[in-house]
N, C-alpha and C positions, 0 to 999 in steps of 0.2 A: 471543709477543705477536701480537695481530690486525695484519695492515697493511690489510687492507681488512676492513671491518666489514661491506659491501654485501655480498660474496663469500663471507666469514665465511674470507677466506685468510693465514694466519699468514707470519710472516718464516721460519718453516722448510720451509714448503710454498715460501715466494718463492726461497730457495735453492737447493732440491733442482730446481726448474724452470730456474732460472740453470744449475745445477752440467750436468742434463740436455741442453743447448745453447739452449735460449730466450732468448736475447742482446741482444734489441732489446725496448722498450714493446709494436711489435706481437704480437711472438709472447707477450710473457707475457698480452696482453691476450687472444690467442687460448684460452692455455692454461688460464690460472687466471680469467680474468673482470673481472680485475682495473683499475681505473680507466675502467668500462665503463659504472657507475652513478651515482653522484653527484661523480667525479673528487677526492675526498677526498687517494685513498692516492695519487695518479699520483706529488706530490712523494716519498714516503716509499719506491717502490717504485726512483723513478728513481735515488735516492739510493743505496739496498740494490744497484741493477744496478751504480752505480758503483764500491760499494766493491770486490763480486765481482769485479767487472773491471778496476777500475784504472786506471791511464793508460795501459797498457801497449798500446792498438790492441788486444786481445784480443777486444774485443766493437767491435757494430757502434756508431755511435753513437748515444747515448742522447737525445740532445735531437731528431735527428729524426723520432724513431718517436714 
């Protein structure tokens, strides 16, 4: 499924970027483009960085990137 429509970047492309270390909003914004254009996906993608991460501290945090 699309997460960003702007991008044209799926929730498997958002993963594999997650899985590859991209851990914060800025690096996936870096890497995939993502919430860069009309801020559509930012909730959908911050959500997806959550899951992958967890509560666990494992990722940087997500609300201030």
């Amino acid at each position: 499924m699309y997460v960003c429509i702007c991008q044209a970047v799926t929730s498997k492309q958002l993963a594999a970027t997650i899985a590859q270390g991209a851990t914060t909003m800025k690096a996936l914004r870096s890497e995939l483009g993502v919430a860069t254009c009309c801020g559509k996906c930012a909730r959908d993608v911050r959500s997806q960085l959550q899951q992958v991460c967890g509560n666990s501290g494992a990722c940087a945090c997500v609300a201030r990137n």
